[in-house]
N, C-alpha and C positions, 0 to 999 in steps of 0.2 A: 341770602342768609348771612348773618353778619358774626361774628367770633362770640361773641355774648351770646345769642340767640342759639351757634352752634353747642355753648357750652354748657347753654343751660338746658335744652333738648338730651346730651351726652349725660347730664348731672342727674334727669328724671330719669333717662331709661336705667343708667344703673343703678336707681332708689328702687324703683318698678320690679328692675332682674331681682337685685338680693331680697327685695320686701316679697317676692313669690316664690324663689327658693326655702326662705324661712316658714310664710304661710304654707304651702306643700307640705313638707315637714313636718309641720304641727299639726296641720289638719288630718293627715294617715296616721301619724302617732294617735292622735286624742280620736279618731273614730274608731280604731280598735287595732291596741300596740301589738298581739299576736298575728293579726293578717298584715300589720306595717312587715315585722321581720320573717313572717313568710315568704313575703312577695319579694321581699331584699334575698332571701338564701334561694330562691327560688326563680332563678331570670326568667326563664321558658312561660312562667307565667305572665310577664309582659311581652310577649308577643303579637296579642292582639290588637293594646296599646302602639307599640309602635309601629304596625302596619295600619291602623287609622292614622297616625300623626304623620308617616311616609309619603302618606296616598294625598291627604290635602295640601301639606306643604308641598308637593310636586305642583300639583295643579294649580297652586299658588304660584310657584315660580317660575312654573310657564306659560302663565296666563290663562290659566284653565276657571271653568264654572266658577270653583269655589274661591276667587278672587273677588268677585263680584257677588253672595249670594245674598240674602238677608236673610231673613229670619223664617224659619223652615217651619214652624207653627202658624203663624201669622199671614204671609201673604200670599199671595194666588199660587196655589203648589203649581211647582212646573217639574219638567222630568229630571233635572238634578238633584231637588227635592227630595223626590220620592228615591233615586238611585242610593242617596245616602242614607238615608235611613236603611235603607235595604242592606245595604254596605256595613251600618254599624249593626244592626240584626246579625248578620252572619259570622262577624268576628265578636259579640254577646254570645254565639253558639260556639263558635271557636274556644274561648273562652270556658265555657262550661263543660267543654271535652278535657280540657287542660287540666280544671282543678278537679276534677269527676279522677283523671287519672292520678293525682296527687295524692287525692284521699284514700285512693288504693293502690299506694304506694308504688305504683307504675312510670316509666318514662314519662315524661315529657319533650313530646315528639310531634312529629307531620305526621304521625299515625292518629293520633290521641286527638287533635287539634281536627282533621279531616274527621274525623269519624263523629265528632259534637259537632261540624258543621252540617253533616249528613241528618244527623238523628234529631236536632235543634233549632235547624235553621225556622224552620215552616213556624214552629211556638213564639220564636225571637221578633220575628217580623209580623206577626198578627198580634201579640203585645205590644211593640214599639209602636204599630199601627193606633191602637187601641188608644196608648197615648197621646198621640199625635192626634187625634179626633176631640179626644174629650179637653186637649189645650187648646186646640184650634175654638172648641165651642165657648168654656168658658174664660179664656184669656182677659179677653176687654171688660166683664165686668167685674170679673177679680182684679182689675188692675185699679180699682176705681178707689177700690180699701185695701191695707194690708191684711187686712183677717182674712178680707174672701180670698188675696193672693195666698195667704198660707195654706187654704182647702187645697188648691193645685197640687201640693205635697202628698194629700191622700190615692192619688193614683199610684204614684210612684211608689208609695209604702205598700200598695195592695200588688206592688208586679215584681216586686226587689227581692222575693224568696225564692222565683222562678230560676234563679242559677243554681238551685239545690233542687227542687222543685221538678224541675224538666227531665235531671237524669231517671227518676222514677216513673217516666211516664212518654220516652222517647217518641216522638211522630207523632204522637196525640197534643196537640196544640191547644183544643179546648177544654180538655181534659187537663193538662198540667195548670192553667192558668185560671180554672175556676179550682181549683186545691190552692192552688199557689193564693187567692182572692181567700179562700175558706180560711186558710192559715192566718192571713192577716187581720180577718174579723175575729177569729180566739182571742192571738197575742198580737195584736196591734203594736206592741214594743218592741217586737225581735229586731227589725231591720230600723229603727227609728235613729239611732245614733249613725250608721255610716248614712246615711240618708241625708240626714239635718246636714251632718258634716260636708257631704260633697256638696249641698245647699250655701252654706255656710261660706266654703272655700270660691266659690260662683261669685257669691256676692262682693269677698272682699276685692277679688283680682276685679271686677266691673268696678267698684270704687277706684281702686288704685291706679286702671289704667285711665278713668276719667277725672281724677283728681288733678294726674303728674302729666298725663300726654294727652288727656284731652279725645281720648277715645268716646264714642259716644256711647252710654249707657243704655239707652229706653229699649234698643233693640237687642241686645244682648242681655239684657235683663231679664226676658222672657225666658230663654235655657233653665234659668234658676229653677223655673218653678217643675223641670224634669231634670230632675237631677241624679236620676240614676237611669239604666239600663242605654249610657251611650260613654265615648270616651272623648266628648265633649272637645274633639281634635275642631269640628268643623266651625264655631264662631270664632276661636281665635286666629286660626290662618286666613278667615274672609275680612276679617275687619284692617281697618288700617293703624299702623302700628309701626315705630322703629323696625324695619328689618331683625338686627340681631336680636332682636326682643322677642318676636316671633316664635323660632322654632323653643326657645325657653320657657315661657307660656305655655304654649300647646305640649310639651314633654311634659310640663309640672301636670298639668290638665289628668294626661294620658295616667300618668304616675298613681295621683289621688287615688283617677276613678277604678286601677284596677285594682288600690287595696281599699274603698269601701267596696265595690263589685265582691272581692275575695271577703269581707266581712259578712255581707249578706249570706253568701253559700254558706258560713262555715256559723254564721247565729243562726240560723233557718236549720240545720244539721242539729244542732244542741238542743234548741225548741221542738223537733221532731223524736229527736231521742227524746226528750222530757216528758210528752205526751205520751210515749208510749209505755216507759215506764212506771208513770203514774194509774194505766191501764192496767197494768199486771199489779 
């Protein structure tokens, strides 16, 4: 590698860093500025966030599974695969213990966090499964037009209420997630904005890392089109990339997803209150 070559790889990744510091930023502002500065006065709620982003940057840096995966919708499932997904289920249940205890002005705690993975877990992972099925089926031929790719969004919109959703309906898995479905055929718009947005924020970082460094897009592309119930730690730590770029990326990733994640509980909460009171 020669000093030009170093210096112009040194000149993208730091385009790359601050152009994803600022997109992050914007994208949790403008998907919903009150779960931005909750999540900001409220650390405890990323916790779940950076115990995805811990778990695959390890196994990244020392040579584990997720150095190597591809594309977890897409090609032949193997038992890493499946592990992760299971792995981001559980801390999506973690997760929904955390702001369950928030909204009733409770700690935020290994108590609160343990106790959504107890009650949650089993709903988190037969949704995320769910997902995972209906990307795997229709994937290729949605990939063929942008419009059919944008259908892909409709699952995600029908499973994004279940962090509000599940606390109502503990260890019933089929039961929280055909409410959670019901909910989104009423008001199809509740969860649509942090939705598009964590969509949105996917797309650009896939551009920008195959723009300036030449990361390759086609398989990373696919995440976009589930763009909610994960913290989207595991394509950025599998793909290749500048080192320090890495854990920067997947932090922003983790950042985004758990203030639209916190947008959804708390428009899914407002939408429910609204129906009810329209009832009375």
């Amino acid at each position: 590698m020669t000093v030009l070559d170093y210096d112009a790889t040194t000149q993208s990744t730091l385009v790359v860093g601050f152009a994803t510091v600022v997109t992050a930023g914007l994208t949790a502002a403008l998907a919903d500025a009150r779960a931005f500065g909750r999540v900001l006065s409220s650390s405890g709620i990323l916790v779940p966030a950076a115990m995805s982003v811990g778990v695959f940057l390890t196994l990244r840096a020392f040579g584990g599974p997720a150095s190597a995966i591809g594309t977890v919708f897409t090609d032949d499932v193997r038992p890493i695969e499946i592990g992760a997904l299971v792995f981001q289920a559980i801390l999506l249940a973690g997760l929904t213990g955390l702001l369950e205890a928030r909204h009733r002005r409770q700690p935020l705690d290994g108590l609160t966090f343990s106790r959504g993975v107890i009650d949650h877990s089993l709903t988190f992972v037969l949704a995320v499964a769910i997902l995972a099925v209906i990307h795997r089926i229709a994937v290729e031929p949605a990939e063929r037009a942008w419009g059919l790719g944008m259908l892909l969004l409709v699952p995600s919109l029908m499973m994004a209420p279940l962090l509000a959703i599940a606390t109502r309906y503990p260890r019933q898995p089929i039961t929280a997630i055909r409410e959670a479905a019901q909910l989104s055929l009423r008001a199809p718009g509740t969860c649509a904005r942090p939705v598009v947005a964590m969509g949105t924020f996917l797309v650009v970082e896939s551009v920008l890392l195959n723009r300036y460094l030449g990361v390759r897009s086609d398989e990373f592309i696919d995440y976009v089109h589930n763009p909610i119930l994960s913290f989207h730690s595991l394509p950025f730590a599998a793909f290749r990339m500048p080192e320090l770029l890495i854990p920067l990326v997947t932090i922003a990733s983790g950042f985004v997803s758990t203030v639209c994640l916190t947008s959804c509980r708390e428009r899914t909460e407002l939408q429910i209150g609204f129906e009810r009171s329209s009832v009375r």
